[in-house]
LUMLUM-413228 format. One record per residue (C-alpha): x, y, z. Coordinates in pm, 1 decimal, always signed. Layout:
BEGIN
c1	c2	c3
X	Y	Z
...
***
This chain:
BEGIN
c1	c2	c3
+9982.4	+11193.4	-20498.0
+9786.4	+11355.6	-20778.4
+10061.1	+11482.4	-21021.7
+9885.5	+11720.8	-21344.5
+10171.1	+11753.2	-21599.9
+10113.4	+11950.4	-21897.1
+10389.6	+11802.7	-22212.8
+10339.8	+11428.3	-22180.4
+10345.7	+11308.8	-22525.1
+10681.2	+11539.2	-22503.8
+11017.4	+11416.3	-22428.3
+11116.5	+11494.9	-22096.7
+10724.4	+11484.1	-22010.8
+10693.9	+11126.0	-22149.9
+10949.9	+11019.8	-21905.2
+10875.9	+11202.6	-21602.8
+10531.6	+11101.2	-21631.8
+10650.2	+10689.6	-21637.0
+10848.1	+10767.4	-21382.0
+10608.3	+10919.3	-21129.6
+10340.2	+10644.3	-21231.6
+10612.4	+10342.7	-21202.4
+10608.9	+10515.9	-20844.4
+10218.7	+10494.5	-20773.2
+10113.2	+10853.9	-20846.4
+9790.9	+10933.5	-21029.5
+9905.8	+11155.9	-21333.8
+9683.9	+11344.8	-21535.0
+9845.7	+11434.6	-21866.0
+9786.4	+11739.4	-22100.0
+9923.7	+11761.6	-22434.4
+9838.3	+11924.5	-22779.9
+10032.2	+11699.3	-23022.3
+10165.2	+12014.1	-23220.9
+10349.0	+11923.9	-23507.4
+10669.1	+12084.1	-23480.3
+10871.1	+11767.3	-23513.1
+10704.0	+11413.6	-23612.8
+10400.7	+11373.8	-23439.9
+10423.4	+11005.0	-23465.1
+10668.1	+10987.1	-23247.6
+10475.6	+11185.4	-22975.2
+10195.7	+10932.7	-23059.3
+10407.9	+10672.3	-22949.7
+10516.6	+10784.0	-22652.8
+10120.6	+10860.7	-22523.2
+10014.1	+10498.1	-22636.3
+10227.1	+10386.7	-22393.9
+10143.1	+10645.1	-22132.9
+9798.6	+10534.3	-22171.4
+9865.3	+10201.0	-22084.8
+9841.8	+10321.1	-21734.6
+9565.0	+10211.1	-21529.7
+9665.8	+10547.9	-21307.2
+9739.8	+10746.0	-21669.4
+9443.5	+11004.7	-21797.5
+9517.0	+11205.5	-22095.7
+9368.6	+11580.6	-22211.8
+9452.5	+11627.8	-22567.8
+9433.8	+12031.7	-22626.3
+9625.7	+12309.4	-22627.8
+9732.1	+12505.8	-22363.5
+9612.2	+12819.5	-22536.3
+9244.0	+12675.4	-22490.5
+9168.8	+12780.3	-22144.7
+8817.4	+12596.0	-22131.4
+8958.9	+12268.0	-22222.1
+9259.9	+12329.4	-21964.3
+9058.6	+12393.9	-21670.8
+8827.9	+12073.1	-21766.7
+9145.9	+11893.6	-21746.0
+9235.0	+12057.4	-21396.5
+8901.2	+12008.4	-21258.5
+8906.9	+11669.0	-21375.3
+9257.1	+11586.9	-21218.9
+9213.0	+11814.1	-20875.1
+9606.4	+11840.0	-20862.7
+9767.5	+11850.8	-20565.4
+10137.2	+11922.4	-20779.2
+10147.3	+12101.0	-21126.3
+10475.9	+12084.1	-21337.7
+10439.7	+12297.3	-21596.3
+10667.6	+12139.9	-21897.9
+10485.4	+12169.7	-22233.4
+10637.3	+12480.8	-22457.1
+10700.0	+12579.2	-22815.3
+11074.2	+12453.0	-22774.0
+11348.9	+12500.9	-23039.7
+11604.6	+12775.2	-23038.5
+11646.9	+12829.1	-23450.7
+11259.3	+12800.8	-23481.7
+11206.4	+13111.1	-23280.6
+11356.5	+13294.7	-23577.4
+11107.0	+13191.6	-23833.8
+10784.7	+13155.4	-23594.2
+10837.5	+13401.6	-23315.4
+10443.5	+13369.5	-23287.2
+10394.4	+13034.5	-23166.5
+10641.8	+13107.5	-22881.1
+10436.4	+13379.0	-22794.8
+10078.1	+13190.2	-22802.2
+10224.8	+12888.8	-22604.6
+10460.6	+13004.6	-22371.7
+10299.3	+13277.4	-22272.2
+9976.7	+13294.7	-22297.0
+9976.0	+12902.0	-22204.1
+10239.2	+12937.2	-21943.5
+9981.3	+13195.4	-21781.5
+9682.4	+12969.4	-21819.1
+9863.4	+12725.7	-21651.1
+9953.3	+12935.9	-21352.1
+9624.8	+13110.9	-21310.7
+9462.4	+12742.4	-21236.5
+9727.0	+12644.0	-21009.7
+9605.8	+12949.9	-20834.9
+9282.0	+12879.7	-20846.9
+9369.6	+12494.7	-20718.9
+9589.1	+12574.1	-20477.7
+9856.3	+12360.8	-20542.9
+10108.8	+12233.1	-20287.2
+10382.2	+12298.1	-20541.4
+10367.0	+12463.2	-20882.7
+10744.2	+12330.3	-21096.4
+10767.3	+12485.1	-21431.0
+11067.3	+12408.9	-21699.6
+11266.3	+12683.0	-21787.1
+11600.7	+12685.4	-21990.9
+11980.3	+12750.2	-21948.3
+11906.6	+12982.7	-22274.3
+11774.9	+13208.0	-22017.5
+12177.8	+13265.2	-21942.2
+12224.2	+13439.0	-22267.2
+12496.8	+13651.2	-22354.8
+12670.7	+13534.9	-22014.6
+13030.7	+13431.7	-22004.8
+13097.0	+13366.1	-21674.0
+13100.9	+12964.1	-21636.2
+12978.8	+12752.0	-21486.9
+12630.1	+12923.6	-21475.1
+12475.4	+13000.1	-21134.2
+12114.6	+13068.0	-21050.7
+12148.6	+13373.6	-20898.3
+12343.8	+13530.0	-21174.6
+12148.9	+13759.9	-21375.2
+11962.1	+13672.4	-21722.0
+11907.1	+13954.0	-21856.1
+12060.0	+13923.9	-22205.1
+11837.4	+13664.6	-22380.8
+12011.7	+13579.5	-22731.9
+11636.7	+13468.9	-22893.0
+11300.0	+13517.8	-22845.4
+11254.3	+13159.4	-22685.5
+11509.3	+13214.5	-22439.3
+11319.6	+13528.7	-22379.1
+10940.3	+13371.9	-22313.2
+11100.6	+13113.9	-22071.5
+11279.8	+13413.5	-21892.8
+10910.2	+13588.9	-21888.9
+10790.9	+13246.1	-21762.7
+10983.0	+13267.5	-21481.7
+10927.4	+13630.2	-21388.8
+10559.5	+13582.2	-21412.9
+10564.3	+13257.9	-21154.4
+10756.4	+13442.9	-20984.6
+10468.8	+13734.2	-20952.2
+10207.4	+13449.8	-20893.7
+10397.3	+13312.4	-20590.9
+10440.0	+13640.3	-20458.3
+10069.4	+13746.2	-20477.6
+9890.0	+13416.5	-20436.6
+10197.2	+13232.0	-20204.0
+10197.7	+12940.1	-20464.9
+10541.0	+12747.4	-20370.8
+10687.8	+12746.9	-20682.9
+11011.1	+12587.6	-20861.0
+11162.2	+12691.0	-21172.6
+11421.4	+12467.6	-21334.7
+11677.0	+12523.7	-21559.9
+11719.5	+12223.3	-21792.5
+12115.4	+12175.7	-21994.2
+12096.4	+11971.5	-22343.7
+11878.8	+11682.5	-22207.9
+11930.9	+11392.7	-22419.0
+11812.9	+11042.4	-22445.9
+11580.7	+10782.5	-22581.5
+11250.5	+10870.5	-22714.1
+11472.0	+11268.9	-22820.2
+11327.2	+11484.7	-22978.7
+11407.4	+11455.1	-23367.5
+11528.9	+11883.6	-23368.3
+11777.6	+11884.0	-23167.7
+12148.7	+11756.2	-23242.4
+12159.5	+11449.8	-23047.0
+11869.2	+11249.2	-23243.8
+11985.6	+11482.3	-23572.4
+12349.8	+11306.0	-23542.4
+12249.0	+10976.4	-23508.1
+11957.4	+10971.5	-23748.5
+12189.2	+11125.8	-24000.3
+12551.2	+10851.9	-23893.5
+12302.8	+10584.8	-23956.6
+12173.8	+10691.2	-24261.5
+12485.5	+10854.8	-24438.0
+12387.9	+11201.3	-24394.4
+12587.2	+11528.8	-24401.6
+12583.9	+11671.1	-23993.1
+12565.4	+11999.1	-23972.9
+12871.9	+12141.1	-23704.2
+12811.0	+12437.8	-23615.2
+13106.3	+12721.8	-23494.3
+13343.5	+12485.1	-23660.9
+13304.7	+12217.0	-23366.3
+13414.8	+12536.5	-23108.6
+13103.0	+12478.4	-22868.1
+13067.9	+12309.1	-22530.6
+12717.8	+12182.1	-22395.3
+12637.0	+12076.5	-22040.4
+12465.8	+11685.4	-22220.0
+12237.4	+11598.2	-21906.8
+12052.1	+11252.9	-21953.8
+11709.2	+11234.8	-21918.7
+11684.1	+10970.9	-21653.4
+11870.6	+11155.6	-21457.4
+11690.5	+11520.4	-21507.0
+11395.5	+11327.0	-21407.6
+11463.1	+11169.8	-21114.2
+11615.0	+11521.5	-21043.8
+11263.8	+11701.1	-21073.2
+11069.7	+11421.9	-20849.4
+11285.8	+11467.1	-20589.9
+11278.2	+11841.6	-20624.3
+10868.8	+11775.8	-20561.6
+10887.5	+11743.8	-20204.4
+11142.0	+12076.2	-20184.8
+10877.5	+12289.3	-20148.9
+10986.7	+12649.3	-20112.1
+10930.8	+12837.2	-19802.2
+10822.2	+13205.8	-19779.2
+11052.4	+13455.7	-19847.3
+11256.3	+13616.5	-19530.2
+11228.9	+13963.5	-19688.4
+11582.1	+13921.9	-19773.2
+11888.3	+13731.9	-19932.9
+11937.0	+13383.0	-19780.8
+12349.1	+13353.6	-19839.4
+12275.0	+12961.9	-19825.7
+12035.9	+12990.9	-20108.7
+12046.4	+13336.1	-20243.2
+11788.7	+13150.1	-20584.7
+11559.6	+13116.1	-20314.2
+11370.2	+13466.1	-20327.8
+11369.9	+13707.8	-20026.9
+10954.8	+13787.3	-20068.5
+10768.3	+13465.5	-20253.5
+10802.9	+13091.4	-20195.2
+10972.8	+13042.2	-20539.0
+11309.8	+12889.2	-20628.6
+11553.3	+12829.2	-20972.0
+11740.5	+12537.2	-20966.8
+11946.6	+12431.3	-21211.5
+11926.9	+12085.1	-21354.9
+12261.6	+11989.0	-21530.5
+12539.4	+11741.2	-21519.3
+12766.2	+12012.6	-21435.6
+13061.5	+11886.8	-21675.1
+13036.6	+12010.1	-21988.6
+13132.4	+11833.5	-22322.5
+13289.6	+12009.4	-22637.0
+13099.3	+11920.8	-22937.1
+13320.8	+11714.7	-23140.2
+13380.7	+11541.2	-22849.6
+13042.0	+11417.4	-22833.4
+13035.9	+11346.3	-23220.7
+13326.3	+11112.7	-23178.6
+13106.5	+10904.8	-22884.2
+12840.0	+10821.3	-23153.5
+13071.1	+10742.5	-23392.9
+13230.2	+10501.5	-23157.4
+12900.6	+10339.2	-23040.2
+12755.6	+10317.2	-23381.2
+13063.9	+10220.6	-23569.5
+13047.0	+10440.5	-23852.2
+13223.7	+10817.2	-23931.7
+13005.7	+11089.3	-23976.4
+12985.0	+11318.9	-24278.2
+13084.8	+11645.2	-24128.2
+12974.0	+11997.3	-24257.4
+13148.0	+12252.9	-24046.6
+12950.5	+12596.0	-24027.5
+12995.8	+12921.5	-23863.1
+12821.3	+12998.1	-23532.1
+12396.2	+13030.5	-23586.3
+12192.4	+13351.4	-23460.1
+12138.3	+13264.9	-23074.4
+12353.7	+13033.0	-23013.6
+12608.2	+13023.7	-22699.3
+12922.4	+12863.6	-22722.9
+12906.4	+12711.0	-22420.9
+12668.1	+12615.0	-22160.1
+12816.6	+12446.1	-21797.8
+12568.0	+12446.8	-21483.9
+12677.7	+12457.1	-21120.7
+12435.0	+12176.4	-21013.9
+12563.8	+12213.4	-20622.1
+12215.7	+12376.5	-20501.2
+12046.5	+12114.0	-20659.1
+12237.7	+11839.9	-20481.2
+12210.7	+12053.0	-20161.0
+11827.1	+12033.3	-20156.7
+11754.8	+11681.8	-20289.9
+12110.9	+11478.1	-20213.1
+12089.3	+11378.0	-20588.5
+12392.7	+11474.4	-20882.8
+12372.2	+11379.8	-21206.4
+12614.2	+11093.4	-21328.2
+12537.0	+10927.6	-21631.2
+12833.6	+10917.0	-21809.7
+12817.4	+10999.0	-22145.9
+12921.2	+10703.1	-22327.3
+12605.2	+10520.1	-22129.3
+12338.8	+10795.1	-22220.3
+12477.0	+10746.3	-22608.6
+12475.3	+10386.6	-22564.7
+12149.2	+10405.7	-22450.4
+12005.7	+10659.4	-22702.2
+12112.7	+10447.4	-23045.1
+12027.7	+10148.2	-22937.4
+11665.2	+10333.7	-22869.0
+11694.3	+10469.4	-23195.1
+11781.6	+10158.4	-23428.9
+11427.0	+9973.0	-23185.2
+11210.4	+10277.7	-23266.7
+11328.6	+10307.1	-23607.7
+11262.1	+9921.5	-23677.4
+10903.8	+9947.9	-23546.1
+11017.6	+9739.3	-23223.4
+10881.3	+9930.2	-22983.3
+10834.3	+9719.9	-22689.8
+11237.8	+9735.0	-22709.8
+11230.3	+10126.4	-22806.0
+11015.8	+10164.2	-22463.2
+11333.4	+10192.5	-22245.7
***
């Protein structure tokens, strides 16, 4: 199969990308090394991508339409999963702009060549931000997501509503999946999993926000990717012209789907904490802080559609995935990568 993934010197795209290649697919990867977080690290993670005798990297950004359809022409995809972004929650506040640019404007690049290829299945990442100001737990596809708390919550939401359109007009099957707090080696250095243990290790103040009050759905990344290749072959049928009760994500009028991709057991914050502290014997310097702009206080996915289609559930447990993530962390951070490359 001829797999074009856009995000491969990203974290979840890194690892999807090994994972469909350690299966005998022909990836072609597309990334723009932006430097929103160390772009060493991203540099690692394409070296050994490129290792690959069936690896081919694009290096441009997904604004850059030219380059992008090179890259597509190039590849002749017969899948497209659609994963790089301008990620980050806080940093929507201070650059609402590059949100804009690259998840919009790139997001419909993207989907106007996997209309113009054809594609057997278009998959594109969106969020459990998308949930918002909901308070009903856990979250369910079909609820509504109306209330985004930020504007990156918002440009995934418009992500999906615009595949959504695409599907419709051009009948592109088309899967949309929620990710939960992935987590893992090779993490990205903003967000609180990698921020805890690079600070533990190094005697740093954490930053705890709501006073420790929050619960997250941790989902590790081994097993949202094995999640999303088998959710490749659940190609979404034409809509009926109306609700399916079985799978009322599935939509009544486009081959397009949500699924959500969680563990489905959500973890309160200092709870986590406490599992690092354990596995890297050490206390951490804790700075408890009120609730941030945006932020939900808890995020729990009902994952039972997603084990309906593909017979898969998420099960790391989460001592294992922060087992697996410092001992990642103290490799990487030693320069022994052929270690770090778990």
């Amino acid at each position: 199969m001829r797999v074009f993934i856009t995000g491969t010197a990203g974290f979840i795209g890194f690892h999807l990308a090994r994972r469909l290649l350690d299966l005998g697919h022909f990836v072609d990867g597309f990334d723009g090394f932006t430097p929103y977080y160390d772009v060493k690290l991203k540099q690692a993670r394409h070296a050994i991508l490129t290792r690959r005798n069936n690896y081919r990297a694009h290096i441009a950004m997904l604004e850059d339409m030219d380059a992008l359809t090179r890259a597509m022409e190039a590849a002749k995809p017969e899948v497209i999963i659609h994963l790089a972004a301008q990620a980050g929650v806080r940093y929507s506040l201070e650059n609402p702009r590059a949100y804009v640019d690259a998840n919009l404007v790139g997001g419909f690049n993207v989907m106007e060549l996997a209309r113009l290829h054809s594609v057997r299945h278009f998959l594109l990442a969106s969020t459990s931000s998308v949930y918002g100001a909901n308070v009903d737990t856990p979250f369910v596809e079909h609820e509504r997501t109306d209330h985004p708390l930020t504007l990156y919550a918002a440009t995934k939401k418009a992500g999906e509503v615009m595949a959504h359109s695409y599907a419709h007009l051009w009948s592109i099957p088309t899967t949309a999946f929620r990710f939960f707090t992935v987590y893992g080696p090779w993490g990205r250095p903003d967000m609180a999993p990698y921020k805890f243990v690079d600070a533990i290790e190094n005697d740093r103040t954490i930053d705890i926000y709501n006073h420790g009050d929050m619960e997250r759905d941790f989902t590790y990344v081994t097993d949202l990717v094995e999640s999303i290749v088998r959710l490749i072959d659940c190609v979404p049928p034409k809509g009926a012209g109306r609700l399916d009760p079985n799978d009322p994500s599935l939509s009544p009028v486009a081959p397009f789907r949500v699924v959500n991709i969680g563990r489905g057991k959500p973890v309160n914050l200092l709870e986590f904490i406490e599992t690092i502290e354990r596995k890297m014997g050490k206390k951490a310097l804790r700075n408890y802080m009120d609730m941030q702009p945006g932020d939900a206080p808890r995020t729990f996915a009902d994952a039972s559609l997603l084990e309906r289609l593909t017979g898969y559930k998420p099960d790391t447990t989460l001592e294992q995935g922060v087992s697996e993530l410092v001992d990642w962390y103290r490799a990487y951070r030693a320069g022994r990568f052929d270690e770090a490359a778990p």
